[in-house]
N, C-alpha and C positions, 0 to 999 in steps of 0.2 A: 144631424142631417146626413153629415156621412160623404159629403160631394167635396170639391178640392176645393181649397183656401185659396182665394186670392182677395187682394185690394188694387183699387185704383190711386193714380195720384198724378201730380202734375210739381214740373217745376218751369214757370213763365209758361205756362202754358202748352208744354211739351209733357204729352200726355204719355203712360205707362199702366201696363196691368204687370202689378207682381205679384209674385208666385211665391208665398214661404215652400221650402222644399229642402229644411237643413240636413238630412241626407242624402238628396241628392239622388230619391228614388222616381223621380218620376218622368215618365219618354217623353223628353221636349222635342217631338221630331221638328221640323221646321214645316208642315203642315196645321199643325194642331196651334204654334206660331201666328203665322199667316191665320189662321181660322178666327183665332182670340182677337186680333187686333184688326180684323174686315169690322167697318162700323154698321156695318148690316148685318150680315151672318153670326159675328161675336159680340164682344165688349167694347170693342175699338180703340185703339191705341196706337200711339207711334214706335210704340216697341214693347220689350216683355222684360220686366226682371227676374229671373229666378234668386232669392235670397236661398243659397246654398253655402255651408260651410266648406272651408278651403281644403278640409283633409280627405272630404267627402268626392273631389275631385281629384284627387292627386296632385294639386295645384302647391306648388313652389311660393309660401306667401307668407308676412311676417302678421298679417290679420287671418280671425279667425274664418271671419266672412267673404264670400267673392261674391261680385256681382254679376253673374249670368246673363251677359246681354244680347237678346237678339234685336235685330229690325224686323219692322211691320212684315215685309217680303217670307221674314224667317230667317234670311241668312246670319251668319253671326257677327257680330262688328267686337270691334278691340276697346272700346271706349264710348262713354257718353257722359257730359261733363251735368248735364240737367236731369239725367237718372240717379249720376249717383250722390247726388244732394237725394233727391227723395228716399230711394235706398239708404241714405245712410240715418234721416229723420225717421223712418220707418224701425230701424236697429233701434235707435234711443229713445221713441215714445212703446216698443215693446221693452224695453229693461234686457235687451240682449247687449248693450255693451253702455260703459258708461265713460264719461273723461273727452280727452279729443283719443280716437284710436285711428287705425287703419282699414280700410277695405280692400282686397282686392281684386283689379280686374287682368284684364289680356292685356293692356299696356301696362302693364306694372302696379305697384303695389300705389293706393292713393291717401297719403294722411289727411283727414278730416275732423273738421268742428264744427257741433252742431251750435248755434248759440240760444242763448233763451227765448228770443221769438221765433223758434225754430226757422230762421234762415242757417243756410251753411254754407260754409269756408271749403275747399276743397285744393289740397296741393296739385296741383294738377302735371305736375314735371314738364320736361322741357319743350318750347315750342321752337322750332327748328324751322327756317328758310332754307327751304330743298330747289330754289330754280326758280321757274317761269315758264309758264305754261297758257294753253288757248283754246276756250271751250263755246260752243255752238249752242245759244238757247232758242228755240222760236226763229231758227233762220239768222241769228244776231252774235256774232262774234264776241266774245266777252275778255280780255288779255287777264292776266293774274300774277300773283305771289304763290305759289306754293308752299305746302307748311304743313310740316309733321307733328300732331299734338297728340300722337300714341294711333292715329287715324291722320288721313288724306286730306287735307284741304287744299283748294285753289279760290282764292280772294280777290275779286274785282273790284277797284274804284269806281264809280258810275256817277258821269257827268248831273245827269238825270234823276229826278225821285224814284226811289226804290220800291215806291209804292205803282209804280205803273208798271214794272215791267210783268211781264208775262211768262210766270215757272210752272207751268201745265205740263208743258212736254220733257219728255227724259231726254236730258243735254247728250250732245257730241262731244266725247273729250277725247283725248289722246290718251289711248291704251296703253301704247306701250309707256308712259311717264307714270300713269296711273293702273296697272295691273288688276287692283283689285277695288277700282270703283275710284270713283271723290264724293267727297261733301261740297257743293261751292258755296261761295258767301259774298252779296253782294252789298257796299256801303256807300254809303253815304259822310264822309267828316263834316260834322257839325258846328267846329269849332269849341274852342275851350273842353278841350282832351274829351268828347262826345261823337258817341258815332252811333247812325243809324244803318238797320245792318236788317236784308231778307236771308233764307237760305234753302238751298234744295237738298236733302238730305239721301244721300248715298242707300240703296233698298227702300227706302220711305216717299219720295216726293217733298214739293214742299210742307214746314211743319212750320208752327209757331216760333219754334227755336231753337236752339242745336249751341249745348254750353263749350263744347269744345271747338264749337264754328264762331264764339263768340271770341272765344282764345286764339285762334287762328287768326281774327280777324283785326284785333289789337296788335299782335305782332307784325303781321304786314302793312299794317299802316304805322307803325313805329320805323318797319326798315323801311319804306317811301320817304319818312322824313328823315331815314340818314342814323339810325339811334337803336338800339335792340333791348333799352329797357324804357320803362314808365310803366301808365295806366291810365283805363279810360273807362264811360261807363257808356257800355253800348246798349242800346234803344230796339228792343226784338217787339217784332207781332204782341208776343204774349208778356213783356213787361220789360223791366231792367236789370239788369245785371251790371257788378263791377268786375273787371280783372288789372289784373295786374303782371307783367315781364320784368323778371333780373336773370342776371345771367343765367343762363341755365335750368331756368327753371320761372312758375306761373302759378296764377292762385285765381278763380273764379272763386264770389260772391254771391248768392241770391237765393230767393224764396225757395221754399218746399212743401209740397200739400199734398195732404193724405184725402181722400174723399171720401169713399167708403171700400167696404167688404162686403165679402159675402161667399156664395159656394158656388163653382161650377157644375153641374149637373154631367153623373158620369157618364150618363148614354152620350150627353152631346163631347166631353171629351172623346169618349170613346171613338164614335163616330168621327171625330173631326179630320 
């Protein structure tokens, strides 16, 4: 047919259009971005994978593969813990890599394992408590944990179901703490190491789930209780997921789905 390759895919319901593009020849402006992932105009997505190889970019990387991640917006983000479980499911049912290997993205390089029911393991490196911080949703004051998981998080406990609150509007947050956007994440503790957990995702609005806001969010409810390791399984829109904090370092757990493929039509790239 001759139009560009892409698939769809989801992990917890955290949707993605990838892109194969292993040399790294094609103009991802952040228009043509934005265009793919409008649920009207395009495909619809909460962001875009490009599968480019890492020499292909001049990327600094002990994998062959990086994962090109934009937001819905277009802008570029550093990390996304629910793409690159799909991304990396994607590598192992095309025979582009085999074993547990490496991906890499903008926060550094991520070891991964796919396992036989194709869910996946992801090393996710270190989540860090950078502060406290205070963000504005809907008129409504929100306090937080701060937390560096290769991206910006601020994590709110929320007295109340997290299923009522209202993430419509693009929050107030404090720029200069946050420079270049946040992801926030609002929970719920459940009890018996379970957390229920919404989120508003930095360029995207809210989405079903955000793997490294899940990371985030085990971490600051580990330092609320005083401790900066364990593991919990927190309860998103789009499913469950497990992680895990030891020093230094975090490992997210959960699904990945491919849905389908097919061609984009060039006029409408073109156009886009």
């Amino acid at each position: 047919m001759g139009g560009i390759a892409f698939l769809k895919g989801h992990g917890t319901q955290n949707d993605f259009v990838l892109l194969p593009d292993p040399d790294g020849r094609l103009d991802l402006t952040e228009a043509r971005v934005a265009a793919l992932c409008d649920r009207q105009r395009g495909l619809g997505a909460d962001g875009v994978l490009r599968v480019v190889r890492s020499k292909a970019l001049g990327v600094s990387s002990e994998g062959e593969w990086f994962m090109d991640y934009r937001n819905a917006d277009g802008s570029i983000a550093e990390m996304c813990g629910n793409g690159v479980r799909v991304f990396a499911r994607y590598l192992v049912d095309e025979g582009l890599v085999t074993g547990d290997f490496i991906v890499g993205t903008r926060a550094g390089d991520r070891p991964v394992q796919v396992h036989p029911d194709r869910s996946v393991t992801v090393q996710m490196g270190p989540a860090t408590i950078i502060g406290a911080s205070v963000t504005m949703v809907a008129g409504r004051p929100f306090s937080g944990v701060a937390v560096n998981v290769g991206n910006p998080h601020l994590v709110s406990v929320v007295d109340d179901d997290v299923d009522t609150l209202d993430l419509r509007d693009q929050p107030d947050f404090d720029q200069d703490f946050f420079p270049d956007g946040v992801n926030l994440e609002f929970i719920n503790p459940l009890g018996g190491d379970v957390l229920k957990m919404r989120v508003h995702e930095r360029g995207v609005g809210e989405t079903r789930a955000c793997g490294t806001g899940t990371v985030a969010a085990v971490a600051a409810h580990l330092h609320n209780a005083g401790t900066d390791t364990g593991a919990a399984t927190v309860e998103i829109p789009g499913g469950v997921v497990q992680v895990t904090i030891s020093k230094g370092a975090s490992t997210l757990t959960g699904p990945a789905e491919i849905v389908a493929r097919g061609e984009l039509d060039e006029k409408w790239w073109a156009n886009a």
